[in-house]
N, C-alpha and C positions, 0 to 999 in steps of 0.2 A: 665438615665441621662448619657449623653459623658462623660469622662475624659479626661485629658490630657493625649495624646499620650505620654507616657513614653519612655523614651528612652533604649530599649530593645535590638535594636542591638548592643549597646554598652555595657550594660552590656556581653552580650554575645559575647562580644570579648579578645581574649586571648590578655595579653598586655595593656587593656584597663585601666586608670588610673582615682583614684580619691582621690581628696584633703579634706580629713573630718577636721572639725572644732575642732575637740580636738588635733590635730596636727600629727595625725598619715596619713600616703598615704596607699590606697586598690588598690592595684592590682589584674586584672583577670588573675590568672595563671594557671588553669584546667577548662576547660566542658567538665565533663563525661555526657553519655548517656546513658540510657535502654529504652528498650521498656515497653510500659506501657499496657497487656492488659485488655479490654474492652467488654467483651463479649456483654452485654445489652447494650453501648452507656450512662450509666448513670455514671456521677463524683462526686465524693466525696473529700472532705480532713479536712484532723483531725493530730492533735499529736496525732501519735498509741499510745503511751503510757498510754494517756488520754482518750481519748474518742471513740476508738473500739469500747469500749464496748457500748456505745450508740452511733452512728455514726452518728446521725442525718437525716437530711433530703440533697439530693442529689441537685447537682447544678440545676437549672431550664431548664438549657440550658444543650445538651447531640449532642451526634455525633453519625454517624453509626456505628455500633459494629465492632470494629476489634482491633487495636495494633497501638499506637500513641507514638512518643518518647515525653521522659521527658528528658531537658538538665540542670543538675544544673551549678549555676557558683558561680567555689569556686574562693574567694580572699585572697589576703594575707595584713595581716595590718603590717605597719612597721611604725615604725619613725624615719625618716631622722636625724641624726646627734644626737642619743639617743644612746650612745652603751648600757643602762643598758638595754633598749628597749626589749623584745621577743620577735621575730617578731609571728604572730596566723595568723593561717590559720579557713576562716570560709564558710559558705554555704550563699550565700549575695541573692540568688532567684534559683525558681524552675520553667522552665518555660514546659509547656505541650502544645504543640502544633499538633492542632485539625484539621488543612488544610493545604496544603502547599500553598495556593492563599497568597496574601499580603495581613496585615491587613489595614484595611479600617478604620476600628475605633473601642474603647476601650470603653466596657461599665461594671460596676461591675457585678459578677454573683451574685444577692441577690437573697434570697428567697421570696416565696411567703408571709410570716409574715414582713418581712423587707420591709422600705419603702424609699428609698434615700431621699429623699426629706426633709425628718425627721434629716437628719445626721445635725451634727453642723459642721465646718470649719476641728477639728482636730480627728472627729470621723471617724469609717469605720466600715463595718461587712465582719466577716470573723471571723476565731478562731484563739486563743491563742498557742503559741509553747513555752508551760512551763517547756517542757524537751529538750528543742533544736532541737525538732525533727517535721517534718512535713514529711505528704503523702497526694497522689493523689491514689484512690482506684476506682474500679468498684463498685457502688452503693447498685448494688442486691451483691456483693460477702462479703459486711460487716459483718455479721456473720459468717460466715465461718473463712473469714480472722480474727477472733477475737479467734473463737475457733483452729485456726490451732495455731495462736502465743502464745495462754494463756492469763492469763491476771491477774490484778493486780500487786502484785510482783513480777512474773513470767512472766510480760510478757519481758522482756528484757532474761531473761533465754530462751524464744522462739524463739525471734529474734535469740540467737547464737544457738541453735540447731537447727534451722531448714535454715541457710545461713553462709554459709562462711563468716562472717560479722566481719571486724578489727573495733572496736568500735572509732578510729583514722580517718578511712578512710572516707574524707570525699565523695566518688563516692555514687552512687543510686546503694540500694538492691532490690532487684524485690522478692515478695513473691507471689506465685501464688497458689490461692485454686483448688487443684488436682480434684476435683465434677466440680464446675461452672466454670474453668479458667480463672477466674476475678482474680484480681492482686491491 
């Protein structure tokens, strides 16, 4: 099923301005980049936190095996004429891009048990980011990448031992499993 063509290049523009209905303005004021590798061409995403450990089944749709950047785009919320205001900086989209051709058109990557057609008006399939956290992973390197970060309550102990990682910073870490060099 199409979607509507989201407006992607705006998000991913530095500058780019948005008016939210709680009265605060988002601004895009950083896209950082990494490369994302891909050994097998298969995609995954999950809060690592959550669900490494069982990562699920991989997107349906997959690209040739190599190294695809991820561009996140952070924003800043503020509100205009609040000085008690804090302004926060957040992670608003991650976008992974798999061609440089233009995109043509926008379809969900569901799974084979998922059925669009089933959604209601305000439903969607995809997973939860319970800890603020999302990734894009190589499919086949989901093990690995689980047992290299740890897991459970340890897994955020992995994250900082095994990456220079400012838990502030909102840029992309790149974890790469040293066997399959899926990421």
């Amino acid at each position: 099923m199409p979607l509507p063509t989201p407006d992607v290049d705006r998000l991913l523009t530095l500058g780019a301005r948005y008016d939210c209905p709680n009265g605060t303005t988002a601004v895009v004021v950083a896209l950082p980049t990494a490369e994302l590798p891909l050994p097998s061409g298969t995609v995954s995403a999950c809060d690592p936190h959550v669900c490494l450990s069982e990562p699920g089944e991989p997107f349906p749709q997959s690209a040739p095996p190599g190294s695809y950047p991820v561009t996140l785009s952070v924003v800043e919320f503020t509100r205009p004429g609040d000085e008690e205001y804090t302004p926060d900086r957040r992670v608003a989209a991650a976008h992974l891009r798999l061609a440089e051709e233009p995109v043509v058109r926008w379809a969900m990557a569901d799974g084979e048990e998922e059925e669009i057609q089933a959604l209601g008006e305000e439903d969607y399939f995809g997973y939860g980011v319970d800890t603020g956290t999302g990734c894009f992973f190589d499919a086949a390197a989901g093990d690995e990448l689980y047992d290299l970060l740890g897991d459970g309550d340890t897994l955020e102990a992995g994250f900082d031992a095994r990456a220079d990682v400012d838990p502030d910073d909102l840029g992309p870490a790149v974890f790469t499993d040293p066997d399959t060099g899926g990421g």
